[in-house]
C-alpha positions as CSV (number, residue, x, y, z in Angstrom):
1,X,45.4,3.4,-52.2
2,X,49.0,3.5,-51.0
3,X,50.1,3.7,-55.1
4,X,47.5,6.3,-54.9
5,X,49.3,8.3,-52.4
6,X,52.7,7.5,-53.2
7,X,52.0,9.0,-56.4
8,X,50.5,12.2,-55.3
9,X,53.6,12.5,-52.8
10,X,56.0,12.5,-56.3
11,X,54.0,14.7,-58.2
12,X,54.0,17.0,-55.2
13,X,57.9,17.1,-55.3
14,X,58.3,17.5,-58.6
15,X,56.3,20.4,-58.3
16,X,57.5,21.9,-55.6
17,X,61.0,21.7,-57.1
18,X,60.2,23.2,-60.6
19,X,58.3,25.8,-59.2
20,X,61.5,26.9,-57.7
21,X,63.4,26.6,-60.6
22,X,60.6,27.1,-63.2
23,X,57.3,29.4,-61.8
24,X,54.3,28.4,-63.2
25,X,53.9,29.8,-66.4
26,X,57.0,27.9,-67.9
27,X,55.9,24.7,-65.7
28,X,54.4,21.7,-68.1
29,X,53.0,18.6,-67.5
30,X,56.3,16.8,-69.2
31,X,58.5,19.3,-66.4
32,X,56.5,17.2,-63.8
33,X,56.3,13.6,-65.2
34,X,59.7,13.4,-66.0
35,X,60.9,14.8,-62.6
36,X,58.4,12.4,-61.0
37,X,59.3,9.7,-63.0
38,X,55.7,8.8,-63.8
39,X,54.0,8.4,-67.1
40,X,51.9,11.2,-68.7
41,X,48.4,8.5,-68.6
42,X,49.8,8.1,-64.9
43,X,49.6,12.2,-64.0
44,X,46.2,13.0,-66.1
45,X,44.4,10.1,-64.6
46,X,44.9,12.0,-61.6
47,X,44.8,15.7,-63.1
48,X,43.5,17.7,-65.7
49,X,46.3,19.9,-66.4
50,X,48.5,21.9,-64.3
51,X,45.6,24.3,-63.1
52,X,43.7,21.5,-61.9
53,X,47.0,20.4,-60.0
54,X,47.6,24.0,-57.7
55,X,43.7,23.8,-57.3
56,X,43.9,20.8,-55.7
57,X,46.6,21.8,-53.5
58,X,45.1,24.9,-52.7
59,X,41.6,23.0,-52.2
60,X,43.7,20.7,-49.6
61,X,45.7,23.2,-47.7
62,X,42.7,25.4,-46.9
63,X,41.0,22.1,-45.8
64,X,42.9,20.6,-43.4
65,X,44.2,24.0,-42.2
66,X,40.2,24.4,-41.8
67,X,39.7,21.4,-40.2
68,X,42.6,22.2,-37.4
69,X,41.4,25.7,-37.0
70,X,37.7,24.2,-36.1
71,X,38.5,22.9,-32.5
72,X,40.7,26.7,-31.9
73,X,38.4,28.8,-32.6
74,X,37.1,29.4,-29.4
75,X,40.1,31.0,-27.7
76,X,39.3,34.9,-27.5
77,X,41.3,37.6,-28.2
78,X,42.1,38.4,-24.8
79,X,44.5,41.7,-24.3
80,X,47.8,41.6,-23.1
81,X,50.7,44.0,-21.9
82,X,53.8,43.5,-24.1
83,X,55.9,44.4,-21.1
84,X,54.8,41.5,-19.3
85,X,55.1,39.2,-22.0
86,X,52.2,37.9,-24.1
87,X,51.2,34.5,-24.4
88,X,50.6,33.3,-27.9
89,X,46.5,32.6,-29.0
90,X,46.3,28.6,-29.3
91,X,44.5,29.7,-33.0
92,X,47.5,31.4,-34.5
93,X,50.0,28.5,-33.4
94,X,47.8,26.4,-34.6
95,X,47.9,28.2,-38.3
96,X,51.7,28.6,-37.9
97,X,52.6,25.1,-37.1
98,X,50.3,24.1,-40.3
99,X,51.6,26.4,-42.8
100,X,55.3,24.9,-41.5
101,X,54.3,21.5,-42.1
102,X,53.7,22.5,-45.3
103,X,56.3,25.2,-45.9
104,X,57.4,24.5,-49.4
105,X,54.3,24.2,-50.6
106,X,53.0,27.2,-49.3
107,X,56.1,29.1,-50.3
108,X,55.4,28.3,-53.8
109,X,51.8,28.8,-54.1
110,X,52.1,32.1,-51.8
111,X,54.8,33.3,-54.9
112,X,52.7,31.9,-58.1
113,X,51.2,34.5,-60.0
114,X,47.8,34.0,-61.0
115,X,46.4,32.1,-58.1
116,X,43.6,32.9,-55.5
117,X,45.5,31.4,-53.1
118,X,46.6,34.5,-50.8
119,X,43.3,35.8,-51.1
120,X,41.3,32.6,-50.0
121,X,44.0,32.4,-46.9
122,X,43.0,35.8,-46.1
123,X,39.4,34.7,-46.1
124,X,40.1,31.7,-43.9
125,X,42.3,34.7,-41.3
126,X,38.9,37.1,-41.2
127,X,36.9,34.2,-40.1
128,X,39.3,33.8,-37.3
129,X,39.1,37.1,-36.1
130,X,35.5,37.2,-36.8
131,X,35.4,34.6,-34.4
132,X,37.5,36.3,-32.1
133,X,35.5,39.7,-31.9
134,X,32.4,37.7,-31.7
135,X,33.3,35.7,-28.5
136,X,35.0,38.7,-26.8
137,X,32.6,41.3,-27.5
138,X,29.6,39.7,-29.3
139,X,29.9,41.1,-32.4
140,X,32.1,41.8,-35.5
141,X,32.8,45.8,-34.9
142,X,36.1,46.6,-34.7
143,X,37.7,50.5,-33.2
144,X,34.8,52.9,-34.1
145,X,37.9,55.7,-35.4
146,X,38.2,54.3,-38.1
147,X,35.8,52.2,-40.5
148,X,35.4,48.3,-40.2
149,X,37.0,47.5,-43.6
150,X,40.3,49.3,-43.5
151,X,40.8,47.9,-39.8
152,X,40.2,44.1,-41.4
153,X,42.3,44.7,-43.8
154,X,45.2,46.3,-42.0
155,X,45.0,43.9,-39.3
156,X,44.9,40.5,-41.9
157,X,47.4,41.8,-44.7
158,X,49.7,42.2,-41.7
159,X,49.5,39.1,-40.5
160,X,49.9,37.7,-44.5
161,X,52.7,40.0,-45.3
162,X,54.6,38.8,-42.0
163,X,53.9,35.1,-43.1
164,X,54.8,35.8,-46.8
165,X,58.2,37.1,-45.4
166,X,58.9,34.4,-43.0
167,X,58.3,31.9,-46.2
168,X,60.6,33.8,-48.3
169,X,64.0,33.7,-46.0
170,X,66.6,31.1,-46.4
171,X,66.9,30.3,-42.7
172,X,63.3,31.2,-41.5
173,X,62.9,31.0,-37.2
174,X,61.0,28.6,-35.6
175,X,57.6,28.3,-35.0
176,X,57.6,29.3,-32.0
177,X,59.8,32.5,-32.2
178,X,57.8,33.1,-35.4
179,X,54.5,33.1,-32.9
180,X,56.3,35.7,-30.2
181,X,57.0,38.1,-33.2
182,X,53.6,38.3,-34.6
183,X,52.0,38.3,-31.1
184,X,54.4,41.2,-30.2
185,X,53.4,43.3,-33.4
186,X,50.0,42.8,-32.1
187,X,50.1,45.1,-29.2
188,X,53.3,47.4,-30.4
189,X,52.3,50.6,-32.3
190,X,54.7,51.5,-35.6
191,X,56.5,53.6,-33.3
192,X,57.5,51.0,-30.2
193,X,58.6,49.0,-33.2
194,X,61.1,51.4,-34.6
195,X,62.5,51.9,-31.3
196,X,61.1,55.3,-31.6
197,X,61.5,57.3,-28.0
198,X,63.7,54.4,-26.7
199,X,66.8,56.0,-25.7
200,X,68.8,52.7,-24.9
């Protein structure tokens, strides 16, 4: 079992490292063996090929990010005045802090074309707010201007594009600074943002 794992750890960093250098399209199964130092029998008796490899990542990630969201799901989207400082929801730390345990990986599977993987992640941040709305107001209806779809998907493709941005820079903030920003940009509008009206 610890061979098991120890294995699974290399072929993780060799993958992580050549789809840095590499992407996937131009990965191949001899890029990985030979920067894991394992044998080709070694990698398919673990793997089919390469798509069976990010599937299994993915299938992992989305797991155990699950299995941590399961006990946090209960913490309601209370509302908060930005001017008196908002306190982070226990269910987004809790996603933050898993994505930078894993950041690499996610990096990389966030930026390989021709994954589900953004999409299923998305899946996984509806459920949350599903959750949310549900506990704080009983059901799944969001504002009534405009229609339940577009607010959905405004509300989770913000949250993934500020994620997807935080992966991408070379010095990314903390966790907890990472939190406060998203929090914040849950209760500014596009114009408190910009600074818009703000005449210091």
């Amino acid at each position: 079992m610890q061979r098991k794992t120890k294995t699974n750890e290399k072929i993780k960093k060799a993958f992580i490292d050549l789809m840095k250098t590499k992407g996937f399209e131009h990965l191949s199964i001899r890029d990985i063996t030979s920067m894991a130092n394992i044998n080709r029998s070694t990698f398919y008796a673990h793997y089919e090929d390469k798509y069976a490899l990010v599937a299994h990542f993915e299938d992992t990630i989305l797991e155990e990010l699950s299995i941590k969201l399961k006990d946090n799901l209960d913490t309601t989207m209370q509302y908060q005045d930005v001017t008196q400082g908002v306190e982070p929801y226990t269910v987004l730390t809790t996603i933050m802090e898993y994505v930078a345990s894993e950041f690499d990986l996610v990096k990389v599977l966030m930026a390989s074309n021709g994954t589900s993987f953004e999409k299923r992640v998305k899946k996984i941040l509806r459920h949350v707010i599903d959750q949310g709305l549900y506990l704080k107001k009983g059901n799944d209806k969001m504002a009534s201007q405009i229609p339940n779809d577009y607010a959905y998907e405004i509300i989770v493709s913000g949250l993934m594009d500020t994620i997807k941005y935080w992966l991408s820079k070379d010095e990314p903030e903390d966790v907890n600074t990472i939190v406060d920003i998203i929090m914040k940009t849950r209760y500014l509008s596009p114009y408190d943002l910009l600074g818009v009206g703000d005449k210091n």
